[in-house]
N, C-alpha and C positions, 0 to 999 in steps of 0.2 A: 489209584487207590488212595483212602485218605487212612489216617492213623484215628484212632477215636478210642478211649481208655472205657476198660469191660471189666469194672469190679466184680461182676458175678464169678469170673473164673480166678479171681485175688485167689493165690495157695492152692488153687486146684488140681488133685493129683489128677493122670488122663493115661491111661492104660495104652501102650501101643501094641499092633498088631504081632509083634514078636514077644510079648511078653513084660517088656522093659517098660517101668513107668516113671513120669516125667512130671514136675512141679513148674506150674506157670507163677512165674516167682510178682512179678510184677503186674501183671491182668492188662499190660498193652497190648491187644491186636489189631491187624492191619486186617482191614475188611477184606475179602479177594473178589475176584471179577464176577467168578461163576457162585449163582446165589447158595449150590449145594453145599458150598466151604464155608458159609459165612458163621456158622458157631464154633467153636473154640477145638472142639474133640473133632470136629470137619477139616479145621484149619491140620492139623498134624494130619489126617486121615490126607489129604492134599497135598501134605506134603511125601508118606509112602506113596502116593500114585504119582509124584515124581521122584522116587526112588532117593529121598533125600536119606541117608544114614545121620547124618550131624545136626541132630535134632539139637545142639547145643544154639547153633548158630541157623537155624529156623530164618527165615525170611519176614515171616507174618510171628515171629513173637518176639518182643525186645531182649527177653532173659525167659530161657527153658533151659533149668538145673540139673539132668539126669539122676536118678536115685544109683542107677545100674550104667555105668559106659555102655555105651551103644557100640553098634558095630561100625567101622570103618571102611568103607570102600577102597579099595588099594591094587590100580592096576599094575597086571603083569607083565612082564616082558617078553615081546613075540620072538620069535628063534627066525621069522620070516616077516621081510617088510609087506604090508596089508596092501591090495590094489583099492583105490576110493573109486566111487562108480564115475569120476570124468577121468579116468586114466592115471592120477597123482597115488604116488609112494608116500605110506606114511608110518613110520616105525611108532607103534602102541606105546615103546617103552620110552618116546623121548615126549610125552603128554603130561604137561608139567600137573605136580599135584600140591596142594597144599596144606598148610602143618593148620589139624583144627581144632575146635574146644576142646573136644572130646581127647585129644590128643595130649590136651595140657589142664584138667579138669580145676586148677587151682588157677582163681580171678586173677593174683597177681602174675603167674603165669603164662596166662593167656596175654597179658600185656607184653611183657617181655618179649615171648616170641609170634608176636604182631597175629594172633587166629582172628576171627572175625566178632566174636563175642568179645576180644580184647578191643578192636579197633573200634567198635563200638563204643562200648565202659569208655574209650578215652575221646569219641567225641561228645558222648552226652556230660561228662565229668565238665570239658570243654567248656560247653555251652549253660551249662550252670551257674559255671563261675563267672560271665561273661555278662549272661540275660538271665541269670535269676532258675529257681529251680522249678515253674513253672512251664512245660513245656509247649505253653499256648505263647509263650513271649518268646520261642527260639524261629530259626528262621524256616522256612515251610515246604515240605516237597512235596510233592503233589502230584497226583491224575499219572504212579509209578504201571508200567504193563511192560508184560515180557512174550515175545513169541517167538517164533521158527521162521529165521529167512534162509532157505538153501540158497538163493541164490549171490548172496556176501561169499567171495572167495577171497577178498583184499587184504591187507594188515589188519589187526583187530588193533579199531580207533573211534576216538570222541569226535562227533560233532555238535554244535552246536546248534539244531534249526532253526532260531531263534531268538531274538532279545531284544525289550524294549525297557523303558524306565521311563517312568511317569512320577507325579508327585509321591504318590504312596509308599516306591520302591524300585528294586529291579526283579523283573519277571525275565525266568530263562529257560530254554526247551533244550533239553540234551537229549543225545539217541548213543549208545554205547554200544558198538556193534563185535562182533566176532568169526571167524569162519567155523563154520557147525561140527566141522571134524573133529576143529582143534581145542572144542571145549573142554574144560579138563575133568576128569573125574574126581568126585562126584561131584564137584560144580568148580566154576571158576571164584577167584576172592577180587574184586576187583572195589578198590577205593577211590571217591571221585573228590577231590577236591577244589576249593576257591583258592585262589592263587593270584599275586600279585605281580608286577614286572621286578626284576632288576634294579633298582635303583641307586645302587652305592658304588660308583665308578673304585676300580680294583679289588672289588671283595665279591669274587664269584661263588662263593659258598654262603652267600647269603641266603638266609632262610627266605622261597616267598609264598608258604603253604599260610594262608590266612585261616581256615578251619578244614576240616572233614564234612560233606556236604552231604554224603551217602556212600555206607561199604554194602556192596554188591554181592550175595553170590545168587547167581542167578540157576533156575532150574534148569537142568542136564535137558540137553539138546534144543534150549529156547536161548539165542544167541544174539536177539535183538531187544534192547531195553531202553526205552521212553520214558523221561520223569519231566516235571516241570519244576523248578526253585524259585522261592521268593523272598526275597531281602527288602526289611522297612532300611530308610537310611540312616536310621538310629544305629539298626544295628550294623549296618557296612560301616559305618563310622566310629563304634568300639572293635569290630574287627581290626582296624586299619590304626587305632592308637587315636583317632579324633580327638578332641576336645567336643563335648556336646552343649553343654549349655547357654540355652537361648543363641545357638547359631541357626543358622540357614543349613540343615545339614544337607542339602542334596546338595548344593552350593560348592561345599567344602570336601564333598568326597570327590564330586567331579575336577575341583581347582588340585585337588590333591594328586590323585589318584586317576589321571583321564585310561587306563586301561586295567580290566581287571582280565582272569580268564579261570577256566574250568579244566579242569586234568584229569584223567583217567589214568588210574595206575593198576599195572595185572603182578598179581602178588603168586610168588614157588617160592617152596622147598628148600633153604638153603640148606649146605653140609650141616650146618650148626644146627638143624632142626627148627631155625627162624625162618617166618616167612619173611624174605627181600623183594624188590621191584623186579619183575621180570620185564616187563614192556609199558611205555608209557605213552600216551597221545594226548594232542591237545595244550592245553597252559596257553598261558602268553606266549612262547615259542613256537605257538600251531603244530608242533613234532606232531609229524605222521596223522593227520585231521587238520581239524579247527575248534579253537579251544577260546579262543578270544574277544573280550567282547569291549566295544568302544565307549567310553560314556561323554564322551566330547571328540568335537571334531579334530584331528593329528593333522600341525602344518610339518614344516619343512623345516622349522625355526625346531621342532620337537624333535625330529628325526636328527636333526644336526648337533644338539646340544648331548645323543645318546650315543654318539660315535666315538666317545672317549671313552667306552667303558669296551676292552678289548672282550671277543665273541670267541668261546674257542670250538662251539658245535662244531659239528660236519656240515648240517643241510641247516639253512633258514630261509624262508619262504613267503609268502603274505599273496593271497589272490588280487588280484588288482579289481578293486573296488571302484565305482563313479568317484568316490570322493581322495583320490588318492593320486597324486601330482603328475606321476609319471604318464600316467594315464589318460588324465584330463588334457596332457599336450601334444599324447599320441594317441587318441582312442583310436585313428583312422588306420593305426599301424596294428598295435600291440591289442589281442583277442579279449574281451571282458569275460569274468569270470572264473580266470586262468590263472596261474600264480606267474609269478617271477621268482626264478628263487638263486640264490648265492649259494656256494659251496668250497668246503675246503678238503680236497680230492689228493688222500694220501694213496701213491701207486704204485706198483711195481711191476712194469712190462720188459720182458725177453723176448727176443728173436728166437723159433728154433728151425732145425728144416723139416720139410715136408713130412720125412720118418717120424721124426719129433715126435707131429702135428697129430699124426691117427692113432698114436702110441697113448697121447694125451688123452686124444677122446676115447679109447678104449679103456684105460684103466678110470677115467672118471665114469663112467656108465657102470663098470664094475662097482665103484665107491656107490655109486646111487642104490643099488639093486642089493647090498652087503649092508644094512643098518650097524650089524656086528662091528665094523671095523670104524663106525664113527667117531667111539669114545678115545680110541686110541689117538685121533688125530685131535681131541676135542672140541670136537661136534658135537649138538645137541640135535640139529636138524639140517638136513639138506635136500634142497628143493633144485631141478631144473627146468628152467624157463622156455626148453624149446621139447619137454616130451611130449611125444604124440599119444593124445588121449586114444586113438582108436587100437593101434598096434603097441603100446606102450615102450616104442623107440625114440631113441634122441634125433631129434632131426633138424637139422641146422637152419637157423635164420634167413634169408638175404635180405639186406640193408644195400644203401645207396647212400653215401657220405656225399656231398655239394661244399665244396673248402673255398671260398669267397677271400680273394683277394683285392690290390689296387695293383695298377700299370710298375711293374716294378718287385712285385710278388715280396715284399717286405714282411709278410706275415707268415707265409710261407717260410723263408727265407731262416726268420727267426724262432720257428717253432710253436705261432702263436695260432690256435686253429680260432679260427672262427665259421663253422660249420651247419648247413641242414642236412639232418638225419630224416630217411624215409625208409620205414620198414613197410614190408607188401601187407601186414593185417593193418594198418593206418588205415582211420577210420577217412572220410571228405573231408579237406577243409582241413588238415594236420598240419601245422607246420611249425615245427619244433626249431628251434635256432639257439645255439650253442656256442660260447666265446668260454676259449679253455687258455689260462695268461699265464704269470709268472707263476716258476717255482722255486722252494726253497730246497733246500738238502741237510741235512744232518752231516756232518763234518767230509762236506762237499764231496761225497763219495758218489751220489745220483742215485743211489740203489734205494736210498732210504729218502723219499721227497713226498712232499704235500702243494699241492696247487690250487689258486684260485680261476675260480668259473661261476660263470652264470648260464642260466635257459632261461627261456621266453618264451610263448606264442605266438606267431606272427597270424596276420591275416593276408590269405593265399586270395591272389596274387598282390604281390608287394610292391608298394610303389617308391620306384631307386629312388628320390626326390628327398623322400620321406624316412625313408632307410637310412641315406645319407647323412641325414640330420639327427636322427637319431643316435646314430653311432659316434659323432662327434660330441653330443649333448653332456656333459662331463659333469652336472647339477646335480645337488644332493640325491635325489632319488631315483637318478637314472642308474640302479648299479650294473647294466650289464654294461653300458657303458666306460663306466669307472674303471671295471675289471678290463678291459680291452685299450686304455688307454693307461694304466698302470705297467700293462705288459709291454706296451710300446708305446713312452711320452710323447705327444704329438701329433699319433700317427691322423694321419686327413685321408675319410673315409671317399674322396670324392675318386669316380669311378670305380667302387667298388663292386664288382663280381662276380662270378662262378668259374675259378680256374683250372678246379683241378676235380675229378670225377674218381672217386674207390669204390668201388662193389665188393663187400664181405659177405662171406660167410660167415654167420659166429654160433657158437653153443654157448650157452652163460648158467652157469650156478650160483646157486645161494648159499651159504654155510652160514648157519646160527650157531651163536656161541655164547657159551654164560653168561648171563645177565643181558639178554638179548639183541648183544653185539652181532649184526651183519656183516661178510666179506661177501662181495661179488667178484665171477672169476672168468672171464672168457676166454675163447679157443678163437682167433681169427686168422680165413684166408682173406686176404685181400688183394684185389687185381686194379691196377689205374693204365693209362693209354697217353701219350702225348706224342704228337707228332707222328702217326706211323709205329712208335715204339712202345711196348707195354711192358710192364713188370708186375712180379706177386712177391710177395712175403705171407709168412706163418709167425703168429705171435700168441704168448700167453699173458694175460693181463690177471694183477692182484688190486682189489680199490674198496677201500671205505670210504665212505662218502659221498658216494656217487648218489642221485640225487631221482627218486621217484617223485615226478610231481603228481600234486594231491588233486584234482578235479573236482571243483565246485555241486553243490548238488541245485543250481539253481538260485534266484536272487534270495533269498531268504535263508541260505542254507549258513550265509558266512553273518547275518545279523542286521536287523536294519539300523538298531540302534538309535530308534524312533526317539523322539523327546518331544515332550509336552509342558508349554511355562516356563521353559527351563530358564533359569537367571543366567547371564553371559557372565563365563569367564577368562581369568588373565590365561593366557597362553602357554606363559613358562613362570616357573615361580620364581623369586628371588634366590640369585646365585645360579641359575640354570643349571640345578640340577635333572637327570635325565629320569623322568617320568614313563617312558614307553619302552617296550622292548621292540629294538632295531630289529627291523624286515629282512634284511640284507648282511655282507660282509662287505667289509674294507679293507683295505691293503695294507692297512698297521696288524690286524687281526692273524694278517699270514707272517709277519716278521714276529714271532710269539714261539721261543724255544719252550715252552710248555705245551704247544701243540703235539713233540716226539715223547713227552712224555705222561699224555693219556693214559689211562687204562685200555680203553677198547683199543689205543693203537699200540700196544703192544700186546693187545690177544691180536690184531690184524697181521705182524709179526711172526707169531710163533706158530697161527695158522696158516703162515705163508711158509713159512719153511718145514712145516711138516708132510702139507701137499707136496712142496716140491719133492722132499725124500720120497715121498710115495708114488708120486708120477714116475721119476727116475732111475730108482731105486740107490741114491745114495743121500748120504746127508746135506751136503754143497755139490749139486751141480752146478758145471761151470758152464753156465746160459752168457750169451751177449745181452748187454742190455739194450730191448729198442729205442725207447726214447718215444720221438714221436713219430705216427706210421705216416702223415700225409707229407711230411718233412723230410722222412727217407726216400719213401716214393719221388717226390720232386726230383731230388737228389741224383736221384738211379735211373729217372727218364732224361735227365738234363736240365731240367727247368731251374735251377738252383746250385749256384755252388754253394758246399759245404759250409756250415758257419761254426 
């Protein structure tokens, strides 16, 4: 869709079908797809046949004034969680809604608590003062369409499909996706922003929202949205605080500025009546997507110079692109396409026994099936990952754990797993590899710890050779590496292995919690064999952080970042300061006593100990703590004394 300004309809009152009539204050509208909407009184009539109530915040009109408040849509809460037609439970009343004009009918208002006609007002206010109050000089979205994919059941996340930059500017394709169920009513508010990296080594609350690119609410039950953006580099370079005059400005944004990225932010309800960020994907950080876009090629010299600024996420990640080092040394090992990603794996696992174990899984299948009782533990939503869509039962996993050691079992020994995971729905050609290292603890009690890890894709079958080398390779950009040589200084990968064999069972849950903090929770049996001799244990695991990797959608999908003309520039600027947001984590990152005191990790916290009253039925049960399962096992077949 393009925008194209309609004086005929300037102050036009436009009667709507309930009686309520509306002033088109401004006469901007957005053409729409289908040619029957294309006049002004169509454009609303388009918008009741997508049952939009919030004629404030209209999609196709920039400002629509209500003479009369309109009606609100405001779902109810069900007394019984809903079956979706693939088998998933879904409680109507935890369907985030947001605070909207109509709600706050006063302009200033509607700023304060962020509706969508405010977010608006404050990026065109933005964009005025910036590029002028001509909206032909602001920067341009374009060819915007929205429809129905049932079949997106993932995280609702940004990609990016593309980006190039050429002398003109940068052209960028976003697709902002959602799962259908969980759109909210009567629409979702979702803000996409330009955004900048990091740059000021110890100042993590640095702002790097460069503008508002487009606030979103998209029509109820159309969950897939396509737009294309386009920046001259005039104006990336009043974004960004440039100097312009008579420079080279594509020159100076790229020497400045080698990564920019695109964010999607999904706006509820807060207590205050403000809309806050519910869920965010994309940015420089790739969180939960791909958000990133290159405007110069990233050495190592870049990557290296950005490790001084301490990282305190949970998951950070980057697909391993042709052009990206670790890759380039092992394409013949490591799967293109696929991410690499780094983690900081705050956890808390028990031992219980086998009574325990069904007691577990029975009062959580209750908790799933009881929406009523989620607020108490505060939950907004709970998902599990092993219901069976036919029968709508819990039905447990089996996995195959592969624990790789050296002559000597050192890793074993010391609790460091370096692990392939094989679940039975793994698709051909899977092969996921996991290095789980050092951890820290909060005043060395063990209960309360955060760990660093890496995953990878390997290419099935693996060649030892290259393995070998790999896992010794300790160079800037090798983090899973790093992570596995941090936990054991030294250790020499040569005859590395497959020592030791677990077969689990597991059940895993999801718990969302305010502000779209995730907990994952599993239930495992696990059996290992050495020698003639076998053992099982029962365990419960608590973990934030644990790390969904993101799946490429194809080369084009993470950006080619095409360049044409482009003038060569310097690498790192004077002073080396860090320009790029780091891919990975480093082991200074996990030595960072402000990691125990996040927010989400202390919702991770009080969600843990509320589960546990509620599994147990007291407030402190007294669980053992397991530690690590391949480590006890070793232990308990012989393979290992105690460390």
């Amino acid at each position: 869709m393009t925008t194209a300004p309609n004086p005929g309809v300037q102050n036009q009152m436009v009667p709507l079908p309930n009686g309520t009539r509306v002033r088109l204050q401004n006469g901007s509208v957005k053409t729409v797809l289908e040619h029957r909407y294309s006049g002004a009184a169509n454009v609303l009539q388009y918008l009741v046949d997508k049952q939009k109530a919030d004629w404030q915040s209209a999609k196709f009109c920039t400002v629509v004034q209500p003479e009369v408040t309109a009606p609100v849509i405001v779902p109810q809460p069900s007394q019984q969680a809903q079956s979706l037609p693939d088998g998933r439970l879904v409680a109507p009343a935890t369907r985030h809604v947001i605070a909207t004009d109509a709600d706050h009918p006063n302009a200033n208002d509607q700023r304060i608590y962020r509706t969508p006609g405010g977010l608006r007002a404050a990026q065109l206010d933005g964009r005025s003062r910036l590029f002028g109050a001509n909206p032909a000089d602001h920067p341009q979205i374009l060819n915007l369409t929205t429809v129905t994919d049932r079949a997106f059941t993932s995280q609702a996340r940004l990609t990016i499909g593309d980006y190039q930059h050429d002398d003109s500017g940068l052209h960028v394709n976003v697709l902002v996706e959602g799962v259908l169920d969980q759109v909210a009513v009567p629409h979702d508010l979702i803000e996409i922003v330009l955004t900048k990296p990091l740059v000021t080594p110890g100042k993590p609350t640095e702002d790097t929202q460069l503008e508002t690119m487009l606030v979103l609410t998209p029509p109820v039950n159309e969950n897939r949205i396509q737009f294309d953006a386009f920046y001259t580099w005039a104006q990336l370079a009043r974004l960004l605080g440039l100097p312009t005059p008579g420079a080279d400005l594509r020159h100076a944004v790229c020497t400045a500025f080698p990564q920019l990225g695109v964010e999607a932010r999904w706006y509820d309800r807060l207590a205050s009546g403000a809309n806050g960020v519910l869920h965010t994907s994309g940015g420089n950080k790739l969180k939960d997507g791909s958000g990133q876009i290159t405007l110069r090629p990233i050495t190592q010299d870049d990557r290296k110079a950005s490790e001084v600024v301490r990282n305190t996420d949970w998951n950070l990640s980057e697909v391993l692109r042709a052009s990206r080092p670790v890759y380039v040394a092992y394409q013949d090992l490591l799967q293109p396409g696929k991410e690499m990603a780094t983690t900081l794996e705050a956890e808390s696992e028990f031992l219980v026994d086998s009574t325990q174990y069904q007691r577990v899984l029975g009062k959580l299948a209750d908790l799933l099936h009881t929406p009523s009782l989620w607020s108490e533990l505060g939950v907004t939503d709970l998902k599990c990952d092993d219901l069976d869509k036919e029968n709508g039962e819990v039905k447990p996993r089996v996995s195959k754990d592969s624990y790789f050691d050296t002559p000597g079992l050192p890793l074993l020994t010391h609790g460091v797993v370096l692990r392939r995971r094989e679940v039975k729905k793994d698709e051909a050609g899977v092969y996921l590899f996991a290095v789980k290292g050092r951890m820290v603890s909060l005043g060395g009690t063990g209960k309360e710890r955060i760990r660093l890890a890496s995953q990878v894709h390997l290419i099935d079958p693996v060649q030892q050779s290259r393995l070998e080398h790999f896992l010794a390779d300790i160079s800037v950009d090798n983090a899973f590496a790093r992570v596995l040589n941090d936990a054991l200084p030294g250790f020499d990968p040569s005859g590395v292995a497959i020592r030791l064999v677990v077969n689990s069972k597991r059940v895993k849950y999801t718990f969302t919690l305010e502000n779209s903090t995730t907990v994952e929770f599993s239930a495992d049996e696990a059996t290992a064999a050495f020698s003639g001799k076998s053992a099982m244990l029962h365990c419960i695991e608590f973990g934030v952080g644990h790390p969904g990797l993101f799946i490429g959608q194809g080369p084009g999908a993470q950006g080619s970042g095409a360049q044409s003309s482009a003038a060569p520039v310097p690498l790192q600027p004077a002073g080396g300061t860090p320009l790029i947001m780091r891919p990975y984590h480093v082991a200074a990152d996990l030595d960072n006593p402000a990691l125990f005191e996040k927010r989400d990790y202390h919702q991770y916290q009080a969600l843990r100990d509320s589960v546990l009253a509620y599994l147990f039925g007291t407030p402190e049960p007294k669980l053992e703590l397991a530690g690590n399962k391949a480590q006890r096992l070793a232990h308990v077949l012989g393979m290992t004394k105690e460390k």
